[in-house]
PDB file of N, CA, C and O in Angstrom:
ATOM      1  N   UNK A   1      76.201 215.107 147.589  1.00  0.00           N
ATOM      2  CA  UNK A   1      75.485 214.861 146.347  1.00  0.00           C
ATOM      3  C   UNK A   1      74.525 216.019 146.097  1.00  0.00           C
ATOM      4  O   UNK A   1      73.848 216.579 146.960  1.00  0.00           O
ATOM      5  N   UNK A   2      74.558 216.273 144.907  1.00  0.00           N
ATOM      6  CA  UNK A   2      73.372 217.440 144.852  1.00  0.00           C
ATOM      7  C   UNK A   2      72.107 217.011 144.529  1.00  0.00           C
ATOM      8  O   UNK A   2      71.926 215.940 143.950  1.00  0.00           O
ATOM      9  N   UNK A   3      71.167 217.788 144.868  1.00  0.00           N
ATOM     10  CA  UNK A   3      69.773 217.303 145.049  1.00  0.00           C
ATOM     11  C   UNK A   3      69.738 217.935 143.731  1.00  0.00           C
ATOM     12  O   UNK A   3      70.270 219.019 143.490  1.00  0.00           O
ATOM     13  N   UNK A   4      68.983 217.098 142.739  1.00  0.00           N
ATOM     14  CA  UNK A   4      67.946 217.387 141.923  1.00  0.00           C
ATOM     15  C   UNK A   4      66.624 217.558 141.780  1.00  0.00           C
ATOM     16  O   UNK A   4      65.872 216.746 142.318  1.00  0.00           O
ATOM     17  N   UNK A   5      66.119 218.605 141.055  1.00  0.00           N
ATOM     18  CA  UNK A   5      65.097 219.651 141.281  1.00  0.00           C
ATOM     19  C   UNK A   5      64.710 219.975 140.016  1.00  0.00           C
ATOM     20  O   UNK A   5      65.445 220.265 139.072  1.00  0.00           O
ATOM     21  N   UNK A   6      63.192 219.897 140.045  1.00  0.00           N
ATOM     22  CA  UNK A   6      62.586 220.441 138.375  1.00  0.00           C
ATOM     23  C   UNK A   6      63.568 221.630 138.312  1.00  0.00           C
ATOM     24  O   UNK A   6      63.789 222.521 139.132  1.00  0.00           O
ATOM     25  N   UNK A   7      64.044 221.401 137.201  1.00  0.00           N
ATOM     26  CA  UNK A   7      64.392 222.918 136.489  1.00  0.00           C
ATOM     27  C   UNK A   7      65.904 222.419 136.778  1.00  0.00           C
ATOM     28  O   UNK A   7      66.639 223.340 136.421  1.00  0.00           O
ATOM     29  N   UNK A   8      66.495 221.590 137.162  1.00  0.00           N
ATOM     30  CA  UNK A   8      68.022 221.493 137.224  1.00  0.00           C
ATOM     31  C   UNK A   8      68.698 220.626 136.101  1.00  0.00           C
ATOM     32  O   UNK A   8      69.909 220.414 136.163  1.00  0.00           O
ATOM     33  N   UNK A   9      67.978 220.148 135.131  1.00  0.00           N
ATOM     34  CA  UNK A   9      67.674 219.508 133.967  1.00  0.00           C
ATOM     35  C   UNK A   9      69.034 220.658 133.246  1.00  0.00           C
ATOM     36  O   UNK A   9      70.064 220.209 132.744  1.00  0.00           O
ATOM     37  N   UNK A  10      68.763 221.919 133.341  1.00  0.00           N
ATOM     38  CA  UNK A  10      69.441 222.539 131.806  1.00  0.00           C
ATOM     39  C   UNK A  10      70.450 222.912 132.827  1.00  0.00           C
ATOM     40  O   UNK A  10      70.978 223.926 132.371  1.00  0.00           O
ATOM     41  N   UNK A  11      71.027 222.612 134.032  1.00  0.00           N
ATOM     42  CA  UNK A  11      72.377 222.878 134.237  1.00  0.00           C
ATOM     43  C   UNK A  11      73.186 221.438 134.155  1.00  0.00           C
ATOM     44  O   UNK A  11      74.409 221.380 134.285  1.00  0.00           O
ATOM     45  N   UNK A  12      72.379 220.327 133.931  1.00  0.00           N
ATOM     46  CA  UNK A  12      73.327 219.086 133.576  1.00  0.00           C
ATOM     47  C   UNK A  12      73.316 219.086 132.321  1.00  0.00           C
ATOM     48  O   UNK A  12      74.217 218.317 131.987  1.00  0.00           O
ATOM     49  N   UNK A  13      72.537 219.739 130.906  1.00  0.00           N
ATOM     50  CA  UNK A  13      72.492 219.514 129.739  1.00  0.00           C
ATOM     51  C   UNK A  13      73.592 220.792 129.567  1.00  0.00           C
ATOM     52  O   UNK A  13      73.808 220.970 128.368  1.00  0.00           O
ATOM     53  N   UNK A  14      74.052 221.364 130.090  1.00  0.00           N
ATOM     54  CA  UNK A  14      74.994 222.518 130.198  1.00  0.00           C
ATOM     55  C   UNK A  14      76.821 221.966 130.417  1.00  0.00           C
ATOM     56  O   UNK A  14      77.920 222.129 129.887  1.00  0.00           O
ATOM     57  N   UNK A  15      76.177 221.241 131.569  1.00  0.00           N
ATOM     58  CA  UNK A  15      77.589 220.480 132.190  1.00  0.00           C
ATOM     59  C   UNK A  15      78.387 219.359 131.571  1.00  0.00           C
ATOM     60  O   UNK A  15      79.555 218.988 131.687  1.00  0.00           O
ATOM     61  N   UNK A  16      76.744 218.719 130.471  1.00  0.00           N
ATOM     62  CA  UNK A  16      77.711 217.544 130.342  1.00  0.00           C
ATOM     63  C   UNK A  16      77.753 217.726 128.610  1.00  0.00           C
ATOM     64  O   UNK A  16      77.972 216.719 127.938  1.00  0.00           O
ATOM     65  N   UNK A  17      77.572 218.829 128.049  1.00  0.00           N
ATOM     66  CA  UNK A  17      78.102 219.546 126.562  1.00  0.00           C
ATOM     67  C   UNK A  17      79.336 220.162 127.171  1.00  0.00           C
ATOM     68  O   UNK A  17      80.351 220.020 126.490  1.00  0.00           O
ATOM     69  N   UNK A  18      79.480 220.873 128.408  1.00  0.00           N
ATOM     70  CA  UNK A  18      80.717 221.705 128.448  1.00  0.00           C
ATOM     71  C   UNK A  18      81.876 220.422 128.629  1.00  0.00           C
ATOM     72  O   UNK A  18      83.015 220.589 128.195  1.00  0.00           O
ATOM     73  N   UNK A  19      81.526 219.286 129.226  1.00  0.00           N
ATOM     74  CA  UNK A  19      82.460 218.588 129.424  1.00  0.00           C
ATOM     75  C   UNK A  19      83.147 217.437 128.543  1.00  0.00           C
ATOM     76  O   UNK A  19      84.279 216.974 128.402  1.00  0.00           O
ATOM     77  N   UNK A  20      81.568 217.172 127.908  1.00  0.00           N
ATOM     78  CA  UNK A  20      81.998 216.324 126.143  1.00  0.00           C
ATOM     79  C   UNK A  20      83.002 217.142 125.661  1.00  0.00           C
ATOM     80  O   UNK A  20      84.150 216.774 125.412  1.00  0.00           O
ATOM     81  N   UNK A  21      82.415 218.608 125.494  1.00  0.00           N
ATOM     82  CA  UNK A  21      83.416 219.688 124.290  1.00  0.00           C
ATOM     83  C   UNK A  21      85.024 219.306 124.780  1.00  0.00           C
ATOM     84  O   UNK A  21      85.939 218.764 124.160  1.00  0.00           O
ATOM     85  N   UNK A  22      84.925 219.928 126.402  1.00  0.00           N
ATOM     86  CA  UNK A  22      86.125 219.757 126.945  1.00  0.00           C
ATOM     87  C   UNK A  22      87.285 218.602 126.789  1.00  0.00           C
ATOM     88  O   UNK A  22      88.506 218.751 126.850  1.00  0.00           O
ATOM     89  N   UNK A  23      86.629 217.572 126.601  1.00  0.00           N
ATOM     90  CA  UNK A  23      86.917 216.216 126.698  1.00  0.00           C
ATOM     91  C   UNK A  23      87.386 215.607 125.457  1.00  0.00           C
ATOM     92  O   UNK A  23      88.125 214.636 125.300  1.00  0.00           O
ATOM     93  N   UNK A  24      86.697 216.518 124.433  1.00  0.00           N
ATOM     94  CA  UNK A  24      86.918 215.809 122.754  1.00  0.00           C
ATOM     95  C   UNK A  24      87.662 214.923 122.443  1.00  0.00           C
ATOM     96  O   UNK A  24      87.383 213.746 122.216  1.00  0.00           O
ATOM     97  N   UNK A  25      88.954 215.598 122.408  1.00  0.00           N
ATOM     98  CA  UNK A  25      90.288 215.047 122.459  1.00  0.00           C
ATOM     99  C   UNK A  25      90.493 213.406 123.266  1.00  0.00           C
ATOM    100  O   UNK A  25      91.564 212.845 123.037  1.00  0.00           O
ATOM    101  N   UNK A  26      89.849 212.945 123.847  1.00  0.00           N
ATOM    102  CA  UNK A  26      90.113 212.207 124.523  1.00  0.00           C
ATOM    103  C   UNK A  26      88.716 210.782 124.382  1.00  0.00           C
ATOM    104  O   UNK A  26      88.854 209.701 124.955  1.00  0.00           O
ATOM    105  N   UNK A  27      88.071 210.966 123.931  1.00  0.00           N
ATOM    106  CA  UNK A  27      86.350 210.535 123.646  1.00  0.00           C
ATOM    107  C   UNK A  27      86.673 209.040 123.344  1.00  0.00           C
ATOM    108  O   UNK A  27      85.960 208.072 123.608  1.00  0.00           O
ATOM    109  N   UNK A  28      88.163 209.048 122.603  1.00  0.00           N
ATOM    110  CA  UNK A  28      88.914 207.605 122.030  1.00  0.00           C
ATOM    111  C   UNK A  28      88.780 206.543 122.990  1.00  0.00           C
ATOM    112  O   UNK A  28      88.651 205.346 122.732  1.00  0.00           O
ATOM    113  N   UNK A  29      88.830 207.188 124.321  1.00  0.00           N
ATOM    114  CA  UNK A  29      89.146 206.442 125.352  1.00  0.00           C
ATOM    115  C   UNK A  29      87.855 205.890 125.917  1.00  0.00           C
ATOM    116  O   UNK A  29      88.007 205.302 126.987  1.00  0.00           O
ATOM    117  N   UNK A  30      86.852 205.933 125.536  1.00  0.00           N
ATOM    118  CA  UNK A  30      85.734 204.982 126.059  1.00  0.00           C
ATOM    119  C   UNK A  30      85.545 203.768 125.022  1.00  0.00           C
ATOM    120  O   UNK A  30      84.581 203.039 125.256  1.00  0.00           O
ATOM    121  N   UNK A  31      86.309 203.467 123.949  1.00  0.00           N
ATOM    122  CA  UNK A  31      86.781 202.355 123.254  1.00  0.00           C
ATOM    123  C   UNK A  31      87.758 201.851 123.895  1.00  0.00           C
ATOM    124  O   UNK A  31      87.546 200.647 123.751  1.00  0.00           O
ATOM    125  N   UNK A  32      88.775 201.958 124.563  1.00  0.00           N
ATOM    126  CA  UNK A  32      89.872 201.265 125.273  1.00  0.00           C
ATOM    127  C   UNK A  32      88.611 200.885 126.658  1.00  0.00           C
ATOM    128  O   UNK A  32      87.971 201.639 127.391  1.00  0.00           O
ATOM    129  N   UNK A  33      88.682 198.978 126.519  1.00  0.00           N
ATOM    130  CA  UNK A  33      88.258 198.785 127.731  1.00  0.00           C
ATOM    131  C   UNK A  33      88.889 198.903 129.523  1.00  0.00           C
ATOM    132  O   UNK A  33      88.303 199.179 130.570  1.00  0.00           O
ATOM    133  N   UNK A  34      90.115 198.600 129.259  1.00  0.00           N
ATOM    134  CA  UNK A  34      91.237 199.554 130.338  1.00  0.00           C
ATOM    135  C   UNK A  34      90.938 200.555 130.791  1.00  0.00           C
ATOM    136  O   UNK A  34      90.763 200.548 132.010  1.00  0.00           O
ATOM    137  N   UNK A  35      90.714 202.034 129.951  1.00  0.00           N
ATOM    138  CA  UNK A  35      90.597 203.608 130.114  1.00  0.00           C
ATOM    139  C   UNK A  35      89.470 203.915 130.232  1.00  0.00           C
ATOM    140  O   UNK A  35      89.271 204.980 130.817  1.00  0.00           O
ATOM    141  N   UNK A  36      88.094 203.020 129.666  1.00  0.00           N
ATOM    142  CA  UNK A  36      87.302 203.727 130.057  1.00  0.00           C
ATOM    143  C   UNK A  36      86.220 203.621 130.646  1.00  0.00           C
ATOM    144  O   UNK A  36      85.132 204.023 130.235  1.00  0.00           O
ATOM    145  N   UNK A  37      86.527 202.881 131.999  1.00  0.00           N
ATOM    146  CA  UNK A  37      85.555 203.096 133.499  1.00  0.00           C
ATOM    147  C   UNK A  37      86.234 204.280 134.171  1.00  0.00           C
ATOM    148  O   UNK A  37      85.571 205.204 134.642  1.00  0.00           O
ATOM    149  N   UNK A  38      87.520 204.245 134.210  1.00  0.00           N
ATOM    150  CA  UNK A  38      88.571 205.290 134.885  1.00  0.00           C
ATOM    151  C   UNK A  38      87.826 206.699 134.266  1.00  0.00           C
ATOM    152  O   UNK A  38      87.258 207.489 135.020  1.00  0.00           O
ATOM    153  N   UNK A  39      87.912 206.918 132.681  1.00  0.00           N
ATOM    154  CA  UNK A  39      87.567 207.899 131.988  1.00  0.00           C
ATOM    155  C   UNK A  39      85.924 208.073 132.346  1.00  0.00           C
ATOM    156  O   UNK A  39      85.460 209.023 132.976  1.00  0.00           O
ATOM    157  N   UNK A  40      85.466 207.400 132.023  1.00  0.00           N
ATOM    158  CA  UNK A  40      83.881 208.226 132.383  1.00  0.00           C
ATOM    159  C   UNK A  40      83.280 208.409 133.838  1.00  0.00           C
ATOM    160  O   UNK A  40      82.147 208.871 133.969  1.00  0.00           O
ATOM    161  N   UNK A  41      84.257 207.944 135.227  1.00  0.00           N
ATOM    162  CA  UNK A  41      84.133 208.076 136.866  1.00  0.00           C
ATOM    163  C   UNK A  41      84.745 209.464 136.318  1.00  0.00           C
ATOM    164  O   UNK A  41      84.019 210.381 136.701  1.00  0.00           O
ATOM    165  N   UNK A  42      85.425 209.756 135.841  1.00  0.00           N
ATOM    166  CA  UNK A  42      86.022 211.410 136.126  1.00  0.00           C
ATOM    167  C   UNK A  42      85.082 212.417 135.082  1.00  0.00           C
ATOM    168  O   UNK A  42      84.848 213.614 135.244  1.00  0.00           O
ATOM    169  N   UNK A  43      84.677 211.627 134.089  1.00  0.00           N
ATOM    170  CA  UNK A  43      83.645 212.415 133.298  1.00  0.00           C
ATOM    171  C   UNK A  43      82.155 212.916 134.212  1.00  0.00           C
ATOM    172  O   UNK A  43      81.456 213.911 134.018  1.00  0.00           O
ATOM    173  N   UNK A  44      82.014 211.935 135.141  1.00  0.00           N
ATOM    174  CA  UNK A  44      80.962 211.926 135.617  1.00  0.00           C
ATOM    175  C   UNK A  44      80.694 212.771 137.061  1.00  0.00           C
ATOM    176  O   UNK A  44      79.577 213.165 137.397  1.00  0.00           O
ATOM    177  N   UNK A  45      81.914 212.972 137.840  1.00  0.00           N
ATOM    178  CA  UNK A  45      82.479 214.012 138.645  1.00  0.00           C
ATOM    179  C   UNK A  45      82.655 215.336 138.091  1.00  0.00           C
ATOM    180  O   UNK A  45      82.192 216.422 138.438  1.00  0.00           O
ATOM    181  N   UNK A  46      83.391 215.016 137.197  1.00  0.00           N
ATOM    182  CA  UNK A  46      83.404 216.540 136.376  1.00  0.00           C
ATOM    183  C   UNK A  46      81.722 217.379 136.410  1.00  0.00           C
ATOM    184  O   UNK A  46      81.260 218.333 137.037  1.00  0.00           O
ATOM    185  N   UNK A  47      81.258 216.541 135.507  1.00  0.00           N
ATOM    186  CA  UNK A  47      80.042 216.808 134.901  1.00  0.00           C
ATOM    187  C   UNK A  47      79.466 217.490 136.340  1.00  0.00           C
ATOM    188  O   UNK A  47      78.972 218.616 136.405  1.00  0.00           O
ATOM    189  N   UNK A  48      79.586 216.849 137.124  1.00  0.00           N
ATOM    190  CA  UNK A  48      78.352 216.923 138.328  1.00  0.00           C
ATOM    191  C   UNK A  48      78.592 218.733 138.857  1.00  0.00           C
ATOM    192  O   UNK A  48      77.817 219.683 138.967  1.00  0.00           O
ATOM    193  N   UNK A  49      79.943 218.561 139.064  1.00  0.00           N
ATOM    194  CA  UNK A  49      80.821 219.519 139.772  1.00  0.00           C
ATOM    195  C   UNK A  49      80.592 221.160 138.681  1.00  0.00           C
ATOM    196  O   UNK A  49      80.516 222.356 138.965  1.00  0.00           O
ATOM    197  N   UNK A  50      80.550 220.346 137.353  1.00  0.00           N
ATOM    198  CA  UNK A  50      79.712 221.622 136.378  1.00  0.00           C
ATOM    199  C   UNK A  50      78.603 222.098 136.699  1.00  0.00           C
ATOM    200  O   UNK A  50      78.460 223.302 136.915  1.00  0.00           O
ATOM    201  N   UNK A  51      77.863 221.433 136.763  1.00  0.00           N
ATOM    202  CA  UNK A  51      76.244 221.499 137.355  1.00  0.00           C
ATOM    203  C   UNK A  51      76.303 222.053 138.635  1.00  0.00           C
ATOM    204  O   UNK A  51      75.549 223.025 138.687  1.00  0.00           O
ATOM    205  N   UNK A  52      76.991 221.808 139.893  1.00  0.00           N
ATOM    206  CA  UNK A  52      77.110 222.340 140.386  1.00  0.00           C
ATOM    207  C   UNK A  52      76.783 224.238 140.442  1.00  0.00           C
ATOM    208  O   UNK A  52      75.825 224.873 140.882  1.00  0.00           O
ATOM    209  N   UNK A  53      77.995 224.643 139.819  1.00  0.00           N
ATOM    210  CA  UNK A  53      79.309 225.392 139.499  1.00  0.00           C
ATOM    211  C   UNK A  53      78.184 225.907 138.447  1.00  0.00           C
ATOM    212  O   UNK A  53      78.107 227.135 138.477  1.00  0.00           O
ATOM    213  N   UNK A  54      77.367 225.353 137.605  1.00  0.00           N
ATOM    214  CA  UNK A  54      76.695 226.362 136.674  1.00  0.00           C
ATOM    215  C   UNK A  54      74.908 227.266 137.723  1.00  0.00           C
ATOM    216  O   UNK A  54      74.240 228.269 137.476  1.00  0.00           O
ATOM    217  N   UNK A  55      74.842 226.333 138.691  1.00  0.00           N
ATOM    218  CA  UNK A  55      73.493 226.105 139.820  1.00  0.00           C
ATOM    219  C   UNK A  55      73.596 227.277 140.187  1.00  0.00           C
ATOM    220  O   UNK A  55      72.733 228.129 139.974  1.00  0.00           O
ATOM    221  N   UNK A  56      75.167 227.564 141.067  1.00  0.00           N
ATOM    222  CA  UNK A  56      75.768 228.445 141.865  1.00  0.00           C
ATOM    223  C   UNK A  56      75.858 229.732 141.369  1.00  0.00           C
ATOM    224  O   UNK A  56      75.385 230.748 141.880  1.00  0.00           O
ATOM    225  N   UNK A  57      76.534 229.628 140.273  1.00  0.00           N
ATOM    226  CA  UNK A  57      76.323 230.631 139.498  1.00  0.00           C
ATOM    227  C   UNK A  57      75.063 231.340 139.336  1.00  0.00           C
ATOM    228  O   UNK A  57      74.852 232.298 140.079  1.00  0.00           O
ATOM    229  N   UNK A  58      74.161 230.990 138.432  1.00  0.00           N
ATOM    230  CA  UNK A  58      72.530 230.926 138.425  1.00  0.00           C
ATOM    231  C   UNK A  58      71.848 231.607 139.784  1.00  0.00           C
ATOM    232  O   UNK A  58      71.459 232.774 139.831  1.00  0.00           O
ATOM    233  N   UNK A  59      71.783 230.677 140.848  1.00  0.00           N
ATOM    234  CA  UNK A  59      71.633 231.139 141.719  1.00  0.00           C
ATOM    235  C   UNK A  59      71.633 232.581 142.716  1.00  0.00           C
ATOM    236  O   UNK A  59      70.783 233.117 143.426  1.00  0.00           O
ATOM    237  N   UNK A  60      73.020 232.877 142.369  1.00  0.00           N
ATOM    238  CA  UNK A  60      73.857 234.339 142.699  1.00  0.00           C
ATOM    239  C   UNK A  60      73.572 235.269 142.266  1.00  0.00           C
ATOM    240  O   UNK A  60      73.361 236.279 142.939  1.00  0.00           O
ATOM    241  N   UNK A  61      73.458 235.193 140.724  1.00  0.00           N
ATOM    242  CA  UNK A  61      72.717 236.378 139.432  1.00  0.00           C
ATOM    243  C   UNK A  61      71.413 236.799 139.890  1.00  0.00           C
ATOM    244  O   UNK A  61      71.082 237.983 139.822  1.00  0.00           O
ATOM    245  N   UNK A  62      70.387 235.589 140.514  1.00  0.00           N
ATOM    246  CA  UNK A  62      68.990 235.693 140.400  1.00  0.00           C
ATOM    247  C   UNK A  62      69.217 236.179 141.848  1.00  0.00           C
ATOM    248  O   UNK A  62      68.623 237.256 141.901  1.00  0.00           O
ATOM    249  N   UNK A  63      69.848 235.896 143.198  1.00  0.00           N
ATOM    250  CA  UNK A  63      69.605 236.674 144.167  1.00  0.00           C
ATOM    251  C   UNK A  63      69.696 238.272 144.546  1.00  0.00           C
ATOM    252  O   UNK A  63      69.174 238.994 145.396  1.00  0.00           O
ATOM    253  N   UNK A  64      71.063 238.523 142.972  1.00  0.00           N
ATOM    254  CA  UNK A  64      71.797 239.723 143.295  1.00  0.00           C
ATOM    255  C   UNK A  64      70.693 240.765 142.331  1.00  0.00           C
ATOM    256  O   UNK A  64      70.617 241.965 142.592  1.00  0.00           O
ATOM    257  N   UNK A  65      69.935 240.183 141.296  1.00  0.00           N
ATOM    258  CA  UNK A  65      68.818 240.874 140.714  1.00  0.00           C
ATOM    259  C   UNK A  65      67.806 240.748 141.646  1.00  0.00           C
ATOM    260  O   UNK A  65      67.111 241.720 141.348  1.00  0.00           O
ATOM    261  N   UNK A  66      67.321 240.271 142.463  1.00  0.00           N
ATOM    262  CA  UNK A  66      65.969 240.508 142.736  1.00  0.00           C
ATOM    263  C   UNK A  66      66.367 241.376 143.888  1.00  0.00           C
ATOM    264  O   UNK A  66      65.358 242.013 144.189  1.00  0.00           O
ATOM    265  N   UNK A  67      67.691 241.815 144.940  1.00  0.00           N
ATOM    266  CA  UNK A  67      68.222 242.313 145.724  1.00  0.00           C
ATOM    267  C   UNK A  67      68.210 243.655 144.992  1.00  0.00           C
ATOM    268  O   UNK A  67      67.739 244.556 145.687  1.00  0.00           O
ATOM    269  N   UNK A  68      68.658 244.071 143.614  1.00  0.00           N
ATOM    270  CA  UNK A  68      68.300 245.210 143.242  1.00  0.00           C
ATOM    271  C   UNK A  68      69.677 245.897 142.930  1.00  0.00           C
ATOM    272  O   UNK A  68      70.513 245.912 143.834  1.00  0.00           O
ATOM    273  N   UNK A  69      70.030 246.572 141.491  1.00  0.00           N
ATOM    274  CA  UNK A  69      71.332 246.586 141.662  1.00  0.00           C
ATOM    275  C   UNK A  69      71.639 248.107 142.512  1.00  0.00           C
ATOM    276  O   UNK A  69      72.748 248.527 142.182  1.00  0.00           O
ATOM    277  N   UNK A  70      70.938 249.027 143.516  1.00  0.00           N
ATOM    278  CA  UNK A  70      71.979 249.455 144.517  1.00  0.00           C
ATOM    279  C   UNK A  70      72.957 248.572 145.506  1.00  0.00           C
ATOM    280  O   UNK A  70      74.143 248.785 145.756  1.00  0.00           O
ATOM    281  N   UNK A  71      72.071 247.470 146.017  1.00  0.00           N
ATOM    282  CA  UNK A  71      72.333 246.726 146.761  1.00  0.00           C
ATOM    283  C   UNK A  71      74.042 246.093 146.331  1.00  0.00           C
ATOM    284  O   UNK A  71      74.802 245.614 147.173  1.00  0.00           O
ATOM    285  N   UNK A  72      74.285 246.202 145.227  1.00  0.00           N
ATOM    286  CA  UNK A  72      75.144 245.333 144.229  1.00  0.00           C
ATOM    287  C   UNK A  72      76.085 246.467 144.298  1.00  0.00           C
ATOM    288  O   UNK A  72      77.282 246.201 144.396  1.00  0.00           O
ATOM    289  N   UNK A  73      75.775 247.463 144.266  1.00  0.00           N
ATOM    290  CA  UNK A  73      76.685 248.560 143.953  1.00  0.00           C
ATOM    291  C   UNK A  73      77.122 249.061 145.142  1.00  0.00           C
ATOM    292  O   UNK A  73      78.107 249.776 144.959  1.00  0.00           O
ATOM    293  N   UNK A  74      76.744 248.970 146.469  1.00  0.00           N
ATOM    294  CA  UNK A  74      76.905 249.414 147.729  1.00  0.00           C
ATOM    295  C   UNK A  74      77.971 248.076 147.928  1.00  0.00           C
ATOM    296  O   UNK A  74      78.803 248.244 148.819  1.00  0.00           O
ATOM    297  N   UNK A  75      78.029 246.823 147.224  1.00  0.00           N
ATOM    298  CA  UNK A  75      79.033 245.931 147.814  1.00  0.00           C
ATOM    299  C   UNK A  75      80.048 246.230 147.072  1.00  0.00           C
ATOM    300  O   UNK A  75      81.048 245.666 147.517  1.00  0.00           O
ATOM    301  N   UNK A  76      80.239 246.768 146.272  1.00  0.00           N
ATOM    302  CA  UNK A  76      81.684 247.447 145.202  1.00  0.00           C
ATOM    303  C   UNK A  76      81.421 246.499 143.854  1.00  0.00           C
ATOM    304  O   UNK A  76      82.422 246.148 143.229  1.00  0.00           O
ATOM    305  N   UNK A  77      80.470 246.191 143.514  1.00  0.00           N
ATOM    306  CA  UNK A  77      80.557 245.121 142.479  1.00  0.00           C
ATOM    307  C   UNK A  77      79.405 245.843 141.354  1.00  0.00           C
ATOM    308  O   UNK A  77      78.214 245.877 141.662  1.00  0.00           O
ATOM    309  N   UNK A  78      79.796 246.291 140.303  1.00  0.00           N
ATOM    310  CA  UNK A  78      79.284 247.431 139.387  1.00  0.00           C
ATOM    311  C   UNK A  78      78.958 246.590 138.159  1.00  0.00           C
ATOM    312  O   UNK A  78      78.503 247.124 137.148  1.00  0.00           O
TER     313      UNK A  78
END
């Protein structure tokens, strides 16, 4: 589970627009009472796994800037 943390707010408001957008097509399905506990357990994995995946990201940028970009450029990554 990922720990939430002031400031992790705009990678779930990130995750769960990228995954509505993603999802559009399909939104019908939280009106079908059948489809949609199934549909929003995978909306809700998704979402997380965005947040994740947007954290990680985030994370990497801000280590590889404050590291300095020789540091960046000595690993082959320009």
């Amino acid at each position: 589970m990922m720990k939430v943390s002031q400031g992790d707010e705009r990678f779930f408001e990130l995750a769960i627009q990228t995954v509505l957008h993603n999802n559009k097509h399909r939104l019908y399905l939280l009106t079908d009472s059948g489809e949609s506990e199934l549909f929003l357990r995978d909306m809700s994995r998704e979402i997380l796994q965005k947040a994740r995946t947007f954290k990680t990201i985030t994370d990497t940028a801000v280590r590889e800037m404050e590291i300095g970009p020789r540091a960046v450029v000595r690993e082959g990554v320009r």
